[in-house]
mmCIF file as gemmi writes it, N, C-alpha and C atoms, coordinates in Angstrom:
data_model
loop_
_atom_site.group_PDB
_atom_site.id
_atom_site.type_symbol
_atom_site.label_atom_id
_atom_site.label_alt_id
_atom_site.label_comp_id
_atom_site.label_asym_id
_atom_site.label_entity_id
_atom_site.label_seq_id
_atom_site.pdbx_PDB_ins_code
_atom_site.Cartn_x
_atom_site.Cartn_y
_atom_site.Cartn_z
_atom_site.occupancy
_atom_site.B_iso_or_equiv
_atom_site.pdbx_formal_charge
_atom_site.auth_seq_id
_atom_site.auth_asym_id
_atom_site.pdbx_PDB_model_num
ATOM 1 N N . UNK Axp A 1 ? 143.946 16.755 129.818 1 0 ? 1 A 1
ATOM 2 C CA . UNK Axp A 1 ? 142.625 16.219 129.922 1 0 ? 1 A 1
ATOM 3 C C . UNK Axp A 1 ? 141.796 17.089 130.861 1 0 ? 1 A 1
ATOM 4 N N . UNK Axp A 2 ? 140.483 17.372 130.297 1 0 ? 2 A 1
ATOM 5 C CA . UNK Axp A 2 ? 139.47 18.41 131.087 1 0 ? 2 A 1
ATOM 6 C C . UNK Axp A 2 ? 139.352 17.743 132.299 1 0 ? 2 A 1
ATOM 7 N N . UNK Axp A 3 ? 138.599 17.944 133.58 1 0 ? 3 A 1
ATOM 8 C CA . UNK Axp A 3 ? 138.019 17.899 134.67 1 0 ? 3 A 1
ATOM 9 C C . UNK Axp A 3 ? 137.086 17.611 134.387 1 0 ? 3 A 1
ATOM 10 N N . UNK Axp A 4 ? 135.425 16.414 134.718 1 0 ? 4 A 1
ATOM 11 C CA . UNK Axp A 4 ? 134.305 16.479 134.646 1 0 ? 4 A 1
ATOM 12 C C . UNK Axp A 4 ? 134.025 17.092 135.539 1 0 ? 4 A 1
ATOM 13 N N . UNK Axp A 5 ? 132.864 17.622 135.694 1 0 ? 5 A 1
ATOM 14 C CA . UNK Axp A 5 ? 131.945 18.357 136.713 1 0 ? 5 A 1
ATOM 15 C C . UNK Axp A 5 ? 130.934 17.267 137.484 1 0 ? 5 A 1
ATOM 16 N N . UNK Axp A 6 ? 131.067 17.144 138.383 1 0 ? 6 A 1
ATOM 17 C CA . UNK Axp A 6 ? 129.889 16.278 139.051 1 0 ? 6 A 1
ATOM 18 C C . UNK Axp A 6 ? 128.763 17.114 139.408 1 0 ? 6 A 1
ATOM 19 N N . UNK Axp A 7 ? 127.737 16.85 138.384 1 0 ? 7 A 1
ATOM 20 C CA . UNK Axp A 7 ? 126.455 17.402 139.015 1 0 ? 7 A 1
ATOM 21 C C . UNK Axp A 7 ? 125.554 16.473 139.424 1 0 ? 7 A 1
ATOM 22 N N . UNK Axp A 8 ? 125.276 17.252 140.805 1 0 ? 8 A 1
ATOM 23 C CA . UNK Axp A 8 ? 124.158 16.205 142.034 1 0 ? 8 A 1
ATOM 24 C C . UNK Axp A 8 ? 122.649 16.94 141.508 1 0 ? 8 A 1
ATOM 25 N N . UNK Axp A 9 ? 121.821 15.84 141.354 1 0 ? 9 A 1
ATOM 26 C CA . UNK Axp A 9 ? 120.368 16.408 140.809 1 0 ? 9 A 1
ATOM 27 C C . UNK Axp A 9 ? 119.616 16.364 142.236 1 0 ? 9 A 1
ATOM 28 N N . UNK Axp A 10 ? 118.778 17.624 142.707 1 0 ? 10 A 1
ATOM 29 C CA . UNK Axp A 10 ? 117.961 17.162 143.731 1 0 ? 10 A 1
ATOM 30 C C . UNK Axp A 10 ? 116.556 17.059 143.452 1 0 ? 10 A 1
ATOM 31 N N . UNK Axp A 11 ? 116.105 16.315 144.766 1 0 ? 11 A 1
ATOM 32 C CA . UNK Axp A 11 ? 115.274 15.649 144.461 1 0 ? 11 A 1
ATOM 33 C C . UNK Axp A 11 ? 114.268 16.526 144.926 1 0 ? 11 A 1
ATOM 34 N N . UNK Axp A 12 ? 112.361 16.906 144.651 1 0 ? 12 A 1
ATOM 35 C CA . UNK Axp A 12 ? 111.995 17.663 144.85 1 0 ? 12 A 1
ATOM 36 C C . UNK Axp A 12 ? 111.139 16.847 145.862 1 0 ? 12 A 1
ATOM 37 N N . UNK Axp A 13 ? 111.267 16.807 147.357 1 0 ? 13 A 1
ATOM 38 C CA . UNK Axp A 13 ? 110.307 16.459 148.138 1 0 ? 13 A 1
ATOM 39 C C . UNK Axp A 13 ? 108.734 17.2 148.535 1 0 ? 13 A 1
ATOM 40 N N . UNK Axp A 14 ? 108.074 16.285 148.373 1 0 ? 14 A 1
ATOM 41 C CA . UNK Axp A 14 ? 106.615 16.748 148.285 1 0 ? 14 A 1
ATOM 42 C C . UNK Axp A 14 ? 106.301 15.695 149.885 1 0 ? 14 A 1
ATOM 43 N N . UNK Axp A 15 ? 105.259 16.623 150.199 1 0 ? 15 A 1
ATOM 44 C CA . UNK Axp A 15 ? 104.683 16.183 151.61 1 0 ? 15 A 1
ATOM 45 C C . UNK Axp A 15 ? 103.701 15.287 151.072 1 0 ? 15 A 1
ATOM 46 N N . UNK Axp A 16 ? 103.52 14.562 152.444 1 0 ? 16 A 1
ATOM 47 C CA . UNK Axp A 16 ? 102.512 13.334 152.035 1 0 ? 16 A 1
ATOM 48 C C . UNK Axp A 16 ? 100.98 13.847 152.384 1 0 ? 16 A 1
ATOM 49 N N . UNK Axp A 17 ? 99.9 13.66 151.218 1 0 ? 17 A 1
ATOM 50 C CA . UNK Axp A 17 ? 98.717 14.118 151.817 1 0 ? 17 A 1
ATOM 51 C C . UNK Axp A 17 ? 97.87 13.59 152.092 1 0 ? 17 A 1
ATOM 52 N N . UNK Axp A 18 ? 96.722 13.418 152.519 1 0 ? 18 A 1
ATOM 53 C CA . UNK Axp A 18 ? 96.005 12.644 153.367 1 0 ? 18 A 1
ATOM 54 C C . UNK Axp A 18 ? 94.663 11.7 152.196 1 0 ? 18 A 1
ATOM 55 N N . UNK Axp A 19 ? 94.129 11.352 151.904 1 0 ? 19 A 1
ATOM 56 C CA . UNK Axp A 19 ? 93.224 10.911 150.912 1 0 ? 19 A 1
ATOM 57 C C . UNK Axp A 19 ? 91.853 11.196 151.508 1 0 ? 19 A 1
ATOM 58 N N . UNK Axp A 20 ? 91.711 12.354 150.751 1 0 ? 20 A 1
ATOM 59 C CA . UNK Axp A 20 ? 90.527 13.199 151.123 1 0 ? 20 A 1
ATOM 60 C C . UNK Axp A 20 ? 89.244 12.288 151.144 1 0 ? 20 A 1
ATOM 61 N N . UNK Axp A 21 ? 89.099 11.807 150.574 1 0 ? 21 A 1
ATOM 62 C CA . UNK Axp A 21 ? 87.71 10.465 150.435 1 0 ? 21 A 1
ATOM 63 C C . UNK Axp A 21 ? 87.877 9.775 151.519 1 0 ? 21 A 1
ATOM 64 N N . UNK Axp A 22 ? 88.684 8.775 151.67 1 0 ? 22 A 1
ATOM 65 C CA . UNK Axp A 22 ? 88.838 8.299 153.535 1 0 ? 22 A 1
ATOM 66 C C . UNK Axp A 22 ? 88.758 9.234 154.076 1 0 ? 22 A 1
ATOM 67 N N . UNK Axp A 23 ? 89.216 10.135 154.488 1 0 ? 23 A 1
ATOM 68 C CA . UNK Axp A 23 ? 89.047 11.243 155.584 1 0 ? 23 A 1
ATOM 69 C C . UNK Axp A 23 ? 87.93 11.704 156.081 1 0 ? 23 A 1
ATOM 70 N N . UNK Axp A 24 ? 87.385 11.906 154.817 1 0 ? 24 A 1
ATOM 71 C CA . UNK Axp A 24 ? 85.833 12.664 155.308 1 0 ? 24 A 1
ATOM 72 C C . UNK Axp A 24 ? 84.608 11.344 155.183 1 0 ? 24 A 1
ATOM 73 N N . UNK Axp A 25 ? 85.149 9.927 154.594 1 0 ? 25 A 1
ATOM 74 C CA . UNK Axp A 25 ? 84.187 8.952 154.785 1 0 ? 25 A 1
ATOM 75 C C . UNK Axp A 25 ? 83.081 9.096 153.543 1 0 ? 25 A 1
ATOM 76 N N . UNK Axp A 26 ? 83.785 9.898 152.278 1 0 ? 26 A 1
ATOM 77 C CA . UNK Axp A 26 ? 83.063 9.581 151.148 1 0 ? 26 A 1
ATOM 78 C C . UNK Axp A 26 ? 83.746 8.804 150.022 1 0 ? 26 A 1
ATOM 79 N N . UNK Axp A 27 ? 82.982 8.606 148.907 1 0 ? 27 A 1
ATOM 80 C CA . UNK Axp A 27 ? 83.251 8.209 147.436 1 0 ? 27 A 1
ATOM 81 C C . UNK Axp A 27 ? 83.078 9.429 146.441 1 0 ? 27 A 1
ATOM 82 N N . UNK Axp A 28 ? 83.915 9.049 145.111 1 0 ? 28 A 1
ATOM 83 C CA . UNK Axp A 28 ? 84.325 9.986 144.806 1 0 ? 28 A 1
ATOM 84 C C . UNK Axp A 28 ? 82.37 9.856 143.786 1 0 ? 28 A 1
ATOM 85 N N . UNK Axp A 29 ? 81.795 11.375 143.508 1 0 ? 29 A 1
ATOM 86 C CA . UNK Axp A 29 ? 80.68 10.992 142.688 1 0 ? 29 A 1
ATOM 87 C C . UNK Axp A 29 ? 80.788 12.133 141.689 1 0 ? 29 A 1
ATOM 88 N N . UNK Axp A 30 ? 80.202 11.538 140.715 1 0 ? 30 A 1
ATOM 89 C CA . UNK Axp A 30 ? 80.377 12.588 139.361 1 0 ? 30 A 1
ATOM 90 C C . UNK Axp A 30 ? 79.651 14.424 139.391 1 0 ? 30 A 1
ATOM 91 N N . UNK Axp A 31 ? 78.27 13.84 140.659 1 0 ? 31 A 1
ATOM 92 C CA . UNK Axp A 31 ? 77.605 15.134 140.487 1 0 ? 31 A 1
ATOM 93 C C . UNK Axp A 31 ? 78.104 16.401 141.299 1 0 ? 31 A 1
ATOM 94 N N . UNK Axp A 32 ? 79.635 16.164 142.469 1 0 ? 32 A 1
ATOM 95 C CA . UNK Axp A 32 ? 79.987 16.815 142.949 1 0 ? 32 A 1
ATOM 96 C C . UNK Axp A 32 ? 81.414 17.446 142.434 1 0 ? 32 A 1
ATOM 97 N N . UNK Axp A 33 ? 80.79 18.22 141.4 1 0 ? 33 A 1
ATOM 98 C CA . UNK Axp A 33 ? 81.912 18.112 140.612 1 0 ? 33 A 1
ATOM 99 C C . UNK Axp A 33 ? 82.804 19.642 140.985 1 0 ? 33 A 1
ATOM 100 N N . UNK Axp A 34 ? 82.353 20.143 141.598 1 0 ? 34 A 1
ATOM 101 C CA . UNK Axp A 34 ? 83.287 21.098 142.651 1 0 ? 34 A 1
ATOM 102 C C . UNK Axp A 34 ? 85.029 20.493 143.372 1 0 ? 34 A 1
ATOM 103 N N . UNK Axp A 35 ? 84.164 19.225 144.044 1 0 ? 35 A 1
ATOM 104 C CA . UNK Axp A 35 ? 85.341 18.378 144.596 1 0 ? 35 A 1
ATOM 105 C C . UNK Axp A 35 ? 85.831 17.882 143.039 1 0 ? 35 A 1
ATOM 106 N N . UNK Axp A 36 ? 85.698 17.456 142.287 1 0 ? 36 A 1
ATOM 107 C CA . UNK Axp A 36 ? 86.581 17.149 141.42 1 0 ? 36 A 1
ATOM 108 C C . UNK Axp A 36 ? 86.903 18.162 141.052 1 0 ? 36 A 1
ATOM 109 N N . UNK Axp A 37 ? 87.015 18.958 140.99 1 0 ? 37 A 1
ATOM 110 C CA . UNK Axp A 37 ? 87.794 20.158 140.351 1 0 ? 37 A 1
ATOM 111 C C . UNK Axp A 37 ? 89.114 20.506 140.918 1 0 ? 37 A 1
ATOM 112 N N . UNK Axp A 38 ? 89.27 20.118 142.07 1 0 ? 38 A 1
ATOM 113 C CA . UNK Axp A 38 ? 90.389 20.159 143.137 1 0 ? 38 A 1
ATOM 114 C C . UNK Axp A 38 ? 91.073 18.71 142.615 1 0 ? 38 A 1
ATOM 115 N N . UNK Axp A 39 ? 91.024 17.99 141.919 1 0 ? 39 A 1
ATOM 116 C CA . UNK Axp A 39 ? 91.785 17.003 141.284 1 0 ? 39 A 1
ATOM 117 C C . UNK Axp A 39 ? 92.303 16.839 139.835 1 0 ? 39 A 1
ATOM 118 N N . UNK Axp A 40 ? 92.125 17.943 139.503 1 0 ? 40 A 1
ATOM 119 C CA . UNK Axp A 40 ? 92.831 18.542 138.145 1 0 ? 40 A 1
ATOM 120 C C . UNK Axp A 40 ? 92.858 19.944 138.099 1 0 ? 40 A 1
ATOM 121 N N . UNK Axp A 41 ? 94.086 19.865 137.073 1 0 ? 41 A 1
ATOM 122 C CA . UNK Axp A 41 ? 94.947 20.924 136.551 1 0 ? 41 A 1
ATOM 123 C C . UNK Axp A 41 ? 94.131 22.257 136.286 1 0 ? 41 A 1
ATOM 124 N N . UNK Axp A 42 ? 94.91 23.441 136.077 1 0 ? 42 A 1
ATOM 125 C CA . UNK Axp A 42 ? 94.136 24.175 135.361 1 0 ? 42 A 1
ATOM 126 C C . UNK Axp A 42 ? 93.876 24.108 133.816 1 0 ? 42 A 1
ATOM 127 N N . UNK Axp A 43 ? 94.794 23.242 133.615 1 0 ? 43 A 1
ATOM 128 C CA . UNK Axp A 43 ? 94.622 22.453 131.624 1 0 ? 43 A 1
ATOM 129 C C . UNK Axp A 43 ? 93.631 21.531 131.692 1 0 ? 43 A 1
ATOM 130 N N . UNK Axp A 44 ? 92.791 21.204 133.146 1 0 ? 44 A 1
ATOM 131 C CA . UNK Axp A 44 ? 91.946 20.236 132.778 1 0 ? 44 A 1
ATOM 132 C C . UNK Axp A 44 ? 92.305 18.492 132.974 1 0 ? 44 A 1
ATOM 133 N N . UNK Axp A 45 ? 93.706 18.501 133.373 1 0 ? 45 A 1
ATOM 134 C CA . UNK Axp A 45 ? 94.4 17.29 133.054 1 0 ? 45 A 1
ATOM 135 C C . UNK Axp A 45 ? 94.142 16.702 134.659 1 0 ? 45 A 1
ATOM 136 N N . UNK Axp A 46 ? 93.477 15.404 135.144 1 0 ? 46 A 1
ATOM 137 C CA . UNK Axp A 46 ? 93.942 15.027 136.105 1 0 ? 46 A 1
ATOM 138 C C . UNK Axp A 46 ? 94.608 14.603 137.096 1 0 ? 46 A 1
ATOM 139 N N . UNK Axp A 47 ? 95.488 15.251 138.108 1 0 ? 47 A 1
ATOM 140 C CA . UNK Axp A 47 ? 96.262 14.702 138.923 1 0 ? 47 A 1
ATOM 141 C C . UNK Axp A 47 ? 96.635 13.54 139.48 1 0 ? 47 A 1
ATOM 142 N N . UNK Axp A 48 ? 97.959 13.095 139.07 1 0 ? 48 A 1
ATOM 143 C CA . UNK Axp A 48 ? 98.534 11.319 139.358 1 0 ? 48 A 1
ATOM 144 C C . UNK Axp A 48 ? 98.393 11.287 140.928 1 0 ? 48 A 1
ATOM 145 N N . UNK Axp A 49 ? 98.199 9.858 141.034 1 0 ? 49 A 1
ATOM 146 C CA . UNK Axp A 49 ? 98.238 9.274 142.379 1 0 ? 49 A 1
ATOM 147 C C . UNK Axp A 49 ? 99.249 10.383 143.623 1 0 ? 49 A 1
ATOM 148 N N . UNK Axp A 50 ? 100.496 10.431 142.958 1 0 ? 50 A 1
ATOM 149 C CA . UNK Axp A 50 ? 101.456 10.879 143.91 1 0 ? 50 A 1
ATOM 150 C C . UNK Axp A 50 ? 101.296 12.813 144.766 1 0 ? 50 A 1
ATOM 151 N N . UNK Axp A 51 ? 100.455 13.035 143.281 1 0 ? 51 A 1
ATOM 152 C CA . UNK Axp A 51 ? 100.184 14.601 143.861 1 0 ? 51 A 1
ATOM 153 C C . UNK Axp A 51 ? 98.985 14.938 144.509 1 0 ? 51 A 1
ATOM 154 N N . UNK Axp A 52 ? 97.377 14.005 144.374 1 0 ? 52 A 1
ATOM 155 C CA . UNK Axp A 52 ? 96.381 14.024 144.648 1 0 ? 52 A 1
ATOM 156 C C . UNK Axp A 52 ? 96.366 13.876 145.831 1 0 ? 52 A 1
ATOM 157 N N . UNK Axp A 53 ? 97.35 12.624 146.412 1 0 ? 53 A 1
ATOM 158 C CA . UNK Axp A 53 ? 97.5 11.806 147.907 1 0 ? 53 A 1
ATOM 159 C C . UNK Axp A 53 ? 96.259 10.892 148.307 1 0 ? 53 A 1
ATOM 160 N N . UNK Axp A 54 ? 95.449 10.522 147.267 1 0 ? 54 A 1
ATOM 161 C CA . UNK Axp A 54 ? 94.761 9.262 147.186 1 0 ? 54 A 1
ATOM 162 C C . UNK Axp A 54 ? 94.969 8.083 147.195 1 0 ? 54 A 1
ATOM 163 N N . UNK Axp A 55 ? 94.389 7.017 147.24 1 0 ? 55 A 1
ATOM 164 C CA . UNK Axp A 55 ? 94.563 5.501 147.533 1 0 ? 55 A 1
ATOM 165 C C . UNK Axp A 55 ? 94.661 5.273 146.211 1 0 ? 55 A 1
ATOM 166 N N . UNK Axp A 56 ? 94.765 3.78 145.619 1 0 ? 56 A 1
ATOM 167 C CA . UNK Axp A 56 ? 94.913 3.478 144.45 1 0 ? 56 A 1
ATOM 168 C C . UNK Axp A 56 ? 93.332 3.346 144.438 1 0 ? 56 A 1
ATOM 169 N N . UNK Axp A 57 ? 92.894 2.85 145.147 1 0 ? 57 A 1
ATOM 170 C CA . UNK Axp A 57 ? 90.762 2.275 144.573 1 0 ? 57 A 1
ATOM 171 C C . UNK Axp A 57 ? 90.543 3.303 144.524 1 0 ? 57 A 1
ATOM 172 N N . UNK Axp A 58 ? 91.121 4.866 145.054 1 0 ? 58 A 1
ATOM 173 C CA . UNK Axp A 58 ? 90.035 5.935 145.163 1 0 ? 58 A 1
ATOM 174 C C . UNK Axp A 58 ? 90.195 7.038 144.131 1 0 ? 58 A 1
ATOM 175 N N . UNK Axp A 59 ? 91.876 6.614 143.993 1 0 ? 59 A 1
ATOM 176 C CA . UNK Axp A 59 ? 92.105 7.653 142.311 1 0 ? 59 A 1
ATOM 177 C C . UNK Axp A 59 ? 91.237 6.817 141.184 1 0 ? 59 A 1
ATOM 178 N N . UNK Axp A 60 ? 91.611 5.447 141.212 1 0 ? 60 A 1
ATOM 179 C CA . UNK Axp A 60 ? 90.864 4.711 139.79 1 0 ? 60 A 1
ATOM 180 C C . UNK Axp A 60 ? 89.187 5.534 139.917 1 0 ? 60 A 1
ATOM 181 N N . UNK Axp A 61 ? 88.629 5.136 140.92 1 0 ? 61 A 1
ATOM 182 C CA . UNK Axp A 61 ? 86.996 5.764 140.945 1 0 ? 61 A 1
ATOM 183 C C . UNK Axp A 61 ? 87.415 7.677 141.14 1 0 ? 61 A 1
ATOM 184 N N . UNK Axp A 62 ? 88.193 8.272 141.413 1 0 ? 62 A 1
ATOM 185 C CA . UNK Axp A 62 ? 87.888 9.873 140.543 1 0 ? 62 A 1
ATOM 186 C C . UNK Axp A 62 ? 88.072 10.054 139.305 1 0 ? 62 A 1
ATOM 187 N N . UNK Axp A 63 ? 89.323 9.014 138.705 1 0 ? 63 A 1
ATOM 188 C CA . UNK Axp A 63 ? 89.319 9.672 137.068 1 0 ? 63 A 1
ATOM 189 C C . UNK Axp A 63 ? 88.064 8.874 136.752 1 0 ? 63 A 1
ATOM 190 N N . UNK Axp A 64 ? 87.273 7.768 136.992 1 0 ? 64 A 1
ATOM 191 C CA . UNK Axp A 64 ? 85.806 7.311 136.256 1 0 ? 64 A 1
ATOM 192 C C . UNK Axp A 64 ? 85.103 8.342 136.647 1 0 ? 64 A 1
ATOM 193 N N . UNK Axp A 65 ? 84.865 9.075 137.781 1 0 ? 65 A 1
ATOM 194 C CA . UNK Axp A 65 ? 83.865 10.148 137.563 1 0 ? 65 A 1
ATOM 195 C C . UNK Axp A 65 ? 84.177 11.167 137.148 1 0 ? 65 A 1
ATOM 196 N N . UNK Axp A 66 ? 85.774 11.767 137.174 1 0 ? 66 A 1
ATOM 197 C CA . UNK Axp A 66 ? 85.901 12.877 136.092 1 0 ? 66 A 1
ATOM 198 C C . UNK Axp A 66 ? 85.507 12.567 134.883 1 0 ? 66 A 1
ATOM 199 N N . UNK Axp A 67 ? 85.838 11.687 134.285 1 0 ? 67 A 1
ATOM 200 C CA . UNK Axp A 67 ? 85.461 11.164 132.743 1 0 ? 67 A 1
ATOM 201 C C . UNK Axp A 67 ? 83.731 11.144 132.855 1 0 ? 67 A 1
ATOM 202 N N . UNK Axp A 68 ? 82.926 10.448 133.528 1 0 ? 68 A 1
ATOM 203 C CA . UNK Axp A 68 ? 81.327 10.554 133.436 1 0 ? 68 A 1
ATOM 204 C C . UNK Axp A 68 ? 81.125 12.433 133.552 1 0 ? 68 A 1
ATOM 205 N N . UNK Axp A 69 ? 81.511 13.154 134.659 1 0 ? 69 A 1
ATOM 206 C CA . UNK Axp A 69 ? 81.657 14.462 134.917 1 0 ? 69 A 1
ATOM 207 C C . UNK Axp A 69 ? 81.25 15.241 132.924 1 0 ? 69 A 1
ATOM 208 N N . UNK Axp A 70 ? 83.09 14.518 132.996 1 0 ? 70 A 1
ATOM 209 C CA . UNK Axp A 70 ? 83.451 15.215 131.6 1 0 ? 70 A 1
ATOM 210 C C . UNK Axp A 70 ? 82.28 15.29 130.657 1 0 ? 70 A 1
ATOM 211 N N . UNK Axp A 71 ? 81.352 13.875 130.479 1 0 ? 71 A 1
ATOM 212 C CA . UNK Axp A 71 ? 80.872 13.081 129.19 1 0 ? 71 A 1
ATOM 213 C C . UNK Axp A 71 ? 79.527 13.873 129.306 1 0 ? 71 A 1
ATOM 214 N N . UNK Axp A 72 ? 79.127 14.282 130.643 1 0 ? 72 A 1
ATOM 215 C CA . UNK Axp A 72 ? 78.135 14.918 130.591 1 0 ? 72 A 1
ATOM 216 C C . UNK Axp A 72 ? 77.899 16.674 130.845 1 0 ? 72 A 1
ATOM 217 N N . UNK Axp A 73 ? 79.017 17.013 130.866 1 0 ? 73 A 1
ATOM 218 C CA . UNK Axp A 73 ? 79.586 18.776 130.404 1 0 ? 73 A 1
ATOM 219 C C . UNK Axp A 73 ? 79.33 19.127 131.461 1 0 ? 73 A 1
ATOM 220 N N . UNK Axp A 74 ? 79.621 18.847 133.086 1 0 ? 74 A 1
ATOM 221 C CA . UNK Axp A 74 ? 80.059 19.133 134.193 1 0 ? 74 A 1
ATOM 222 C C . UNK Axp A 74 ? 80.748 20.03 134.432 1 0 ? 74 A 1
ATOM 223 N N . UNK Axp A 75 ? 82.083 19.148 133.923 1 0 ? 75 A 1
ATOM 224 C CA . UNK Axp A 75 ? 83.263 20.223 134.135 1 0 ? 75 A 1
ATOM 225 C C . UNK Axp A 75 ? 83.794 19.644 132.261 1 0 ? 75 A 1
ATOM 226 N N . UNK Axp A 76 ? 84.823 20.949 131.991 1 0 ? 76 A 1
ATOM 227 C CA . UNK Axp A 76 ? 85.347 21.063 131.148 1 0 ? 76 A 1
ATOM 228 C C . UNK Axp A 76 ? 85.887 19.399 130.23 1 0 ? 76 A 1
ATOM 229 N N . UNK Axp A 77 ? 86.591 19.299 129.013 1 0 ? 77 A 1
ATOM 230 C CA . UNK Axp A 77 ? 87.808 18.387 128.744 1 0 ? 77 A 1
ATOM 231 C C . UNK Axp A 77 ? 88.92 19.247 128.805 1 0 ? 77 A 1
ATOM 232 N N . UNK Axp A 78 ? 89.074 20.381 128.298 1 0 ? 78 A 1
ATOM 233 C CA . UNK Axp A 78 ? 89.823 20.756 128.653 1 0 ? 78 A 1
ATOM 234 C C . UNK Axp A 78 ? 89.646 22.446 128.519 1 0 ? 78 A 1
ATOM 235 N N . UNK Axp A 79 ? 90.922 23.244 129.557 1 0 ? 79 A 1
ATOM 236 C CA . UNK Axp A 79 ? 90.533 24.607 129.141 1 0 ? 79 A 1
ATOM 237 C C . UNK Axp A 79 ? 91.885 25.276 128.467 1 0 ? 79 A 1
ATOM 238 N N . UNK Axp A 80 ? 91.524 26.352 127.984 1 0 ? 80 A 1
ATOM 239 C CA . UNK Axp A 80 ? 92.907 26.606 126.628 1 0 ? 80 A 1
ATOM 240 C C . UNK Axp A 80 ? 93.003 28.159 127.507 1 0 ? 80 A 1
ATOM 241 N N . UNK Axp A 81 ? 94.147 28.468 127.59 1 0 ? 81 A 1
ATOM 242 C CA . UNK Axp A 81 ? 94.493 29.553 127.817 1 0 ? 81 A 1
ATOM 243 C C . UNK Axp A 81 ? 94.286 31.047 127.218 1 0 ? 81 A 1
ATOM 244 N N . UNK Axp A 82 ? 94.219 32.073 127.438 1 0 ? 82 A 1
ATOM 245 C CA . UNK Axp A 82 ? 93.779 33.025 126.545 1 0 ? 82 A 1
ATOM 246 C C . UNK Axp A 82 ? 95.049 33.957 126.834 1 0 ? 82 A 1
């Protein structure tokens, strides 16, 4: 009878970051869409709670203004690689 192998998966620890909107004492708004740009991908895709380091009220109100952002050709839906 073979031997199994025990493989240990690790875990990838990420630092905790600060929630840039409390910090500096703003809300997130559609026309500053610079700062949203720092909350998504380079595919365009927006960053989950855990990587952004936002509150839950303050991610729900950036993806509503990425999406208004989006609706009014701000910033991208998405960008395709070349």
């Amino acid at each position: 009878m073979a031997k199994k192998k025990i493989i240990k998966k690790r875990r990838i620890v990420q630092e905790v970051l600060e929630d840039y909107y409390a910090k500096n004492n703003k809300k997130p708004d559609f026309m500053d869409y610079e700062t949203l740009l720092r909350f998504t991908s380079d595919r365009g895709k927006i960053h989950p709670k855990s990587r952004s380091g936002l509150s839950a009220k303050n991610q729900r109100r950036l993806s509503t203004e990425i999406k208004r952002a989006r609706f009014l050709a701000l910033i991208p839906f998405l960008v395709r690689p070349e």
